[in-house]
C-alpha positions in Angstrom: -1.0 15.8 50.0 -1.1 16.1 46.3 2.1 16.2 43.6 3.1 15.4 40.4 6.3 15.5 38.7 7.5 14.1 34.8 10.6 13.3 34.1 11.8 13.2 30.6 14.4 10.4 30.7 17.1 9.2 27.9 16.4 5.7 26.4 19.4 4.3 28.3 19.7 1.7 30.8 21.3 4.1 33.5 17.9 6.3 33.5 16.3 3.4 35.2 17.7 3.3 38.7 17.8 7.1 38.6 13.9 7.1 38.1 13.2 5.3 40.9 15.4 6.6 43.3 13.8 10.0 42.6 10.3 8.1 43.0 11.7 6.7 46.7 12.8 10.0 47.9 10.4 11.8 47.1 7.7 9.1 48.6 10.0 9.3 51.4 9.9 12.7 51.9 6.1 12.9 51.6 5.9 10.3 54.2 4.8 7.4 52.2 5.2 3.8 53.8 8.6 1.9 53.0 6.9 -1.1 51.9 4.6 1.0 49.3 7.5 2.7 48.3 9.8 -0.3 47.5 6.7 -1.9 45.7 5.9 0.8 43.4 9.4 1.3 42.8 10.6 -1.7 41.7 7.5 -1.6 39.5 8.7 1.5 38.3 11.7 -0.2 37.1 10.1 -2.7 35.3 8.5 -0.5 33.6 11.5 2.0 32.6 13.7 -0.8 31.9 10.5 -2.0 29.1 10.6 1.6 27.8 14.4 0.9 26.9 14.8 -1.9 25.6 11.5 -1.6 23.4 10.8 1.9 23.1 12.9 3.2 20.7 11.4 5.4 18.3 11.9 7.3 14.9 10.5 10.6 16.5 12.9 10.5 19.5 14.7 8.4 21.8 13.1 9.5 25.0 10.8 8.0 27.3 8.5 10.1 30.2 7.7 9.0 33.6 4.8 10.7 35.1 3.6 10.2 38.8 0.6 11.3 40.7 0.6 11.2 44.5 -2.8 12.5 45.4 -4.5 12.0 48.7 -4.4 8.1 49.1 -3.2 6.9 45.7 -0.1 7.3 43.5 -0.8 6.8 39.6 2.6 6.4 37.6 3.1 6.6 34.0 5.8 5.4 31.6 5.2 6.8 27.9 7.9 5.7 25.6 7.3 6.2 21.5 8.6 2.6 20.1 6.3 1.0 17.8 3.5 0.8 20.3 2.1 -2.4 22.6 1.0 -5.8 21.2 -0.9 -8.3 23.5 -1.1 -11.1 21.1 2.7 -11.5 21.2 3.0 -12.0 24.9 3.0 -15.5 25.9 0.1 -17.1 28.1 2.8 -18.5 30.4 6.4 -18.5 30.6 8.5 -21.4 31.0 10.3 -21.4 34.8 14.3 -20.6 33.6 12.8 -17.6 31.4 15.3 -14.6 31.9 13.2 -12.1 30.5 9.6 -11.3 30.2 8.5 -10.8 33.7 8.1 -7.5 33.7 4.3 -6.7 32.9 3.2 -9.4 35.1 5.6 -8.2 38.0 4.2 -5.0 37.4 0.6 -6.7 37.3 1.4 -8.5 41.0 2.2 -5.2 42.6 -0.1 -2.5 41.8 -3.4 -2.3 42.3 -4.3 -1.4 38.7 -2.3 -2.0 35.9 -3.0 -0.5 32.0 -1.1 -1.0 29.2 -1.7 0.8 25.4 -0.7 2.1 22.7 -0.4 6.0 22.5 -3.2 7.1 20.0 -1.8 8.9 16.6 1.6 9.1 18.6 2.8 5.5 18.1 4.6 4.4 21.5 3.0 2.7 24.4 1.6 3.6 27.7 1.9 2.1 31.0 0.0 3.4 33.3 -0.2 1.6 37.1 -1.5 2.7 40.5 -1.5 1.7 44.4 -3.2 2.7 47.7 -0.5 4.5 49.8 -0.2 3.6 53.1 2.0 6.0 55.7 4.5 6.0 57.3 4.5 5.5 61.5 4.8 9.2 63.4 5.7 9.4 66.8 2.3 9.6 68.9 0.4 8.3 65.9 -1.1 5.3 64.2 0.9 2.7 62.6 0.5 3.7 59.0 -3.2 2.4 57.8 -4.6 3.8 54.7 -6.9 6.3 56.4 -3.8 8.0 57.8 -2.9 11.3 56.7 0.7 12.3 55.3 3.1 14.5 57.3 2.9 17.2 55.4 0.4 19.1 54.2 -0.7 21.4 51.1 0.2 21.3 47.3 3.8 20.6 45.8 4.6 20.9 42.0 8.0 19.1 41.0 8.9 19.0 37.3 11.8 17.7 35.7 12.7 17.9 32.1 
């Protein structure tokens, strides 16, 4: 199984749960393990919901979201064109009753890898995560490891715009 769509979403907080309930369906669809799903969703959200609130740009007011399912991985992408990515200004540790800031370290505790830059020339940043899919159960098959197979076969393009 291999797909990829890209969504081009508006810089407004209602774009977030609309990304990631395209991202569940269509991991349902393809057969992807609830768990997986709900994991990479929700950092899916983080992400997005980073994108809005700091990702406003002179060049447009639009962020992308970019996902890879391809054999056993999924590799999503949020581009956004703010002023770009700054490590230095997160903090090493966040006091306990902190209502924001989370999200790059939830994002962190549920992928696999996690990357996070600055789009080169562009001005924005780039975060860029991926996970090992597991599938989902089948009737007279295996309980979902990560050597399973999806249920469906071949190549699918989706784009949105």
């Amino acid at each position: 199984m291999s797909m990829w769509w890209c969504l081009q979403m508006r810089r407004e907080a209602a774009s977030v749960p609309l990304a990631r309930r395209l991202l569940v369906d269509a991991m349902d669809s393809a057969g992807v393990d609830s768990e997986v799903s709900y994991e990479l969703s929700l950092a899916l959200s983080e992400a997005c919901a980073n994108a809005v609130e700091h990702g406003c740009g002179e060049q447009s007011d639009a962020y992308c979201v970019t996902t890879y399912l391809d054999g056993d991985r999924c590799r999503i992408e949020v581009t956004d064109s703010g002023p770009g990515f700054h490590a230095a200004a997160l903090p090493p540790a966040l006091p306990l009753d902190a209502e924001t800031g989370r999200g790059l370290f939830l994002i962190e505790s549920l992928a696999d890898h996690v990357r996070v830059g600055n789009r080169p020339g562009h001005g924005g940043t780039v975060v860029t995560f991926d996970k090992t899919l597991k599938w989902q159960h089948r009737e007279g098959g295996s309980a979902g490891g990560e050597g399973d197979t999806p249920r469906s076969g071949g190549s699918t393009l989706l784009a949105a715009g």
